[in-house]
N, CA, C and O of each residue as an XYZ file, in Angstrom:
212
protein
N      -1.180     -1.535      3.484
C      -2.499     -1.984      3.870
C      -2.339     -3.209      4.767
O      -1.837     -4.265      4.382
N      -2.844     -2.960      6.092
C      -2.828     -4.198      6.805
C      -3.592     -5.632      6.431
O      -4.766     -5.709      6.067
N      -2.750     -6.655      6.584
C      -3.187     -7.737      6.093
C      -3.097     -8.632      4.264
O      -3.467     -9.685      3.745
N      -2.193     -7.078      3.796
C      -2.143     -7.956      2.233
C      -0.354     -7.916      2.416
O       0.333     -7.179      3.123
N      -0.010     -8.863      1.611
C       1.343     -9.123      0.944
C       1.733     -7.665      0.073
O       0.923     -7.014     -0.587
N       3.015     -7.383      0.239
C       3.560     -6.432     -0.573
C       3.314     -6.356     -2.325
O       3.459     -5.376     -3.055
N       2.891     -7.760     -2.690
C       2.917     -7.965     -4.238
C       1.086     -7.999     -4.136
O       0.567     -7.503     -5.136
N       0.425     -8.340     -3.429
C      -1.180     -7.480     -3.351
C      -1.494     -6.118     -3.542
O      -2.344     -5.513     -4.196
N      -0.524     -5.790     -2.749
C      -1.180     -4.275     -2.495
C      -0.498     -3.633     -4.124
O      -1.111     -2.759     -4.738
N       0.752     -4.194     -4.621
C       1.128     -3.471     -5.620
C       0.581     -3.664     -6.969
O       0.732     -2.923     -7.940
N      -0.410     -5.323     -6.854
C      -0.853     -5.553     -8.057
C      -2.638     -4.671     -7.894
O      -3.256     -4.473     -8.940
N      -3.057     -4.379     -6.991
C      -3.718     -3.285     -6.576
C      -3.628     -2.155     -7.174
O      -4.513     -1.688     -7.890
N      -2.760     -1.729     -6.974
C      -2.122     -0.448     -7.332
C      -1.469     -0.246     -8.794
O      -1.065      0.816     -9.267
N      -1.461     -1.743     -9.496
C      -1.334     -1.776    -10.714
C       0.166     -1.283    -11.372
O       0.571     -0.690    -12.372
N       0.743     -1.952    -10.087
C       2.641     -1.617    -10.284
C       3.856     -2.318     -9.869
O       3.860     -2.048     -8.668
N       4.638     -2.865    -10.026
C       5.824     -3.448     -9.922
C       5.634     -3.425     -8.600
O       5.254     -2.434     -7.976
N       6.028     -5.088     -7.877
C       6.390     -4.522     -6.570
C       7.899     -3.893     -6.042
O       8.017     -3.364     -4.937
N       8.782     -4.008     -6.800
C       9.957     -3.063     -6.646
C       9.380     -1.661     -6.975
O      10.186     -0.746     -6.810
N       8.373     -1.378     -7.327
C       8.357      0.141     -7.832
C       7.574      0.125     -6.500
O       8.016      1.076     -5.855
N       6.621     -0.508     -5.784
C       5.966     -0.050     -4.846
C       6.994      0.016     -3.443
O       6.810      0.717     -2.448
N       8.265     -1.057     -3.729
C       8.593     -1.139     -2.326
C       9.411      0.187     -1.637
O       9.503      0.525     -0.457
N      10.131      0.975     -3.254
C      10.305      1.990     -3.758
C       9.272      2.878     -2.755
O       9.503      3.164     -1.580
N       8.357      3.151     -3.350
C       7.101      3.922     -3.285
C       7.737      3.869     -1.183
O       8.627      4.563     -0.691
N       7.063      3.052     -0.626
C       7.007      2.507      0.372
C       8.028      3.380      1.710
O       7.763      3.962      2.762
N       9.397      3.022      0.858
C      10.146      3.559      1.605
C      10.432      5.109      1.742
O      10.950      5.748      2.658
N       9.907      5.502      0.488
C       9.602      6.946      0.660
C      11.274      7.581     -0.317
O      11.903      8.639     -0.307
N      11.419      6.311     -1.014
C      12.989      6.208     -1.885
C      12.436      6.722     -3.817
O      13.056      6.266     -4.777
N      11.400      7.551     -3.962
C      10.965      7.437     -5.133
C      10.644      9.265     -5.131
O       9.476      9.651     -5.105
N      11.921     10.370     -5.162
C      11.891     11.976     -5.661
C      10.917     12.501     -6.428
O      10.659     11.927     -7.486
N      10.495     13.184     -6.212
C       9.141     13.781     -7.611
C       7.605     13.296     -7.085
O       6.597     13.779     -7.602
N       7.559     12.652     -6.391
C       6.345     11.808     -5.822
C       5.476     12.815     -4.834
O       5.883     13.555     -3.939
N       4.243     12.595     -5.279
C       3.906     14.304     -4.915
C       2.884     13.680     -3.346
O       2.183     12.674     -3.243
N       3.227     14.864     -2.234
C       2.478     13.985     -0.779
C       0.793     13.454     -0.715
O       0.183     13.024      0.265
N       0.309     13.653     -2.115
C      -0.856     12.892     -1.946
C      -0.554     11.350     -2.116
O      -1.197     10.572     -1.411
N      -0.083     11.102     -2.562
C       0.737      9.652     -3.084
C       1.028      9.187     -2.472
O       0.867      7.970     -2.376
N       1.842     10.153     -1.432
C       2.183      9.080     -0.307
C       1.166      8.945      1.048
O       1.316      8.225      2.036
N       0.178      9.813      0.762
C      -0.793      9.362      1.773
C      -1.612      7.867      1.718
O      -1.707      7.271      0.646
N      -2.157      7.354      2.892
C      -2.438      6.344      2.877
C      -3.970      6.349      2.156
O      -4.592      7.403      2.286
N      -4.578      5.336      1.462
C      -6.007      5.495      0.763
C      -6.618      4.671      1.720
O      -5.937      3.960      2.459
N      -7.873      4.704      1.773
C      -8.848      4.443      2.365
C      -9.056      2.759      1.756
O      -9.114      2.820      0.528
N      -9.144      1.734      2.106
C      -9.894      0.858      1.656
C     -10.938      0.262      0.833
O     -12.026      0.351      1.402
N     -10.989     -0.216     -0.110
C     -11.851     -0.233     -1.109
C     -13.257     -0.579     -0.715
O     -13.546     -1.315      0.228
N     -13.952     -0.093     -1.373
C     -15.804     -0.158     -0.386
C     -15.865     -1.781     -0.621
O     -15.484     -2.290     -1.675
N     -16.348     -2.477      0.397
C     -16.904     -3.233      0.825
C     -15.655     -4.509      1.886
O     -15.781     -5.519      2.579
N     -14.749     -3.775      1.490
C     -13.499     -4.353      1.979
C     -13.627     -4.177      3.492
O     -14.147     -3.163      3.959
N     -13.068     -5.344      4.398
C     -12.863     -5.137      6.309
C     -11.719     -5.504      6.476
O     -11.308     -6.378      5.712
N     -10.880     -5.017      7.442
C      -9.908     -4.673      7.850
C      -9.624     -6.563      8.690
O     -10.333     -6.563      9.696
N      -9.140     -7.486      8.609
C      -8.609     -8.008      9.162
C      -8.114     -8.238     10.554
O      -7.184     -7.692     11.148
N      -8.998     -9.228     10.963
C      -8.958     -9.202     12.431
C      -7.239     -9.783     12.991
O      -6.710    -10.862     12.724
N      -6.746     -8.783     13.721
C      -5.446     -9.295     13.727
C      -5.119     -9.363     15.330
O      -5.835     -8.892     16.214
N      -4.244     -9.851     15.456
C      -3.750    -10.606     16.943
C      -3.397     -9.219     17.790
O      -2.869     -8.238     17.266
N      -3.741     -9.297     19.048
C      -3.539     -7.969     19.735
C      -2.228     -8.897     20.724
O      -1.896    -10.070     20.897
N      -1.914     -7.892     21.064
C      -0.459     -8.301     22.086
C      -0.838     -7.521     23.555
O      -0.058     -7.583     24.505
């Protein structure tokens, strides 16, 4: 998720951030491809205005 820390998005997700970084790299067998799709943002949440290059 753009704009949070790796230990945000995993306490989010309600999991270790070694289990997410896991998750992440795509280093975690059995993990079924909905899982690894990206989720949508939580309602009321905005995307972070970030620096364009």
């Amino acid at each position: 998720m753009p704009g949070l820390r790796r230990r945000e998005v995993a306490a989010l997700g309600d999991m270790s951030v070694e289990y997410y970084a896991e998750l992440e790299r795509g280093n975690l067998p059995g993990v079924s491809p909905a899982v690894m799709e990206p989720s949508p943002a939580p309602s009321g949440w905005t995307t972070p205005n970030l620096p364009t290059c």
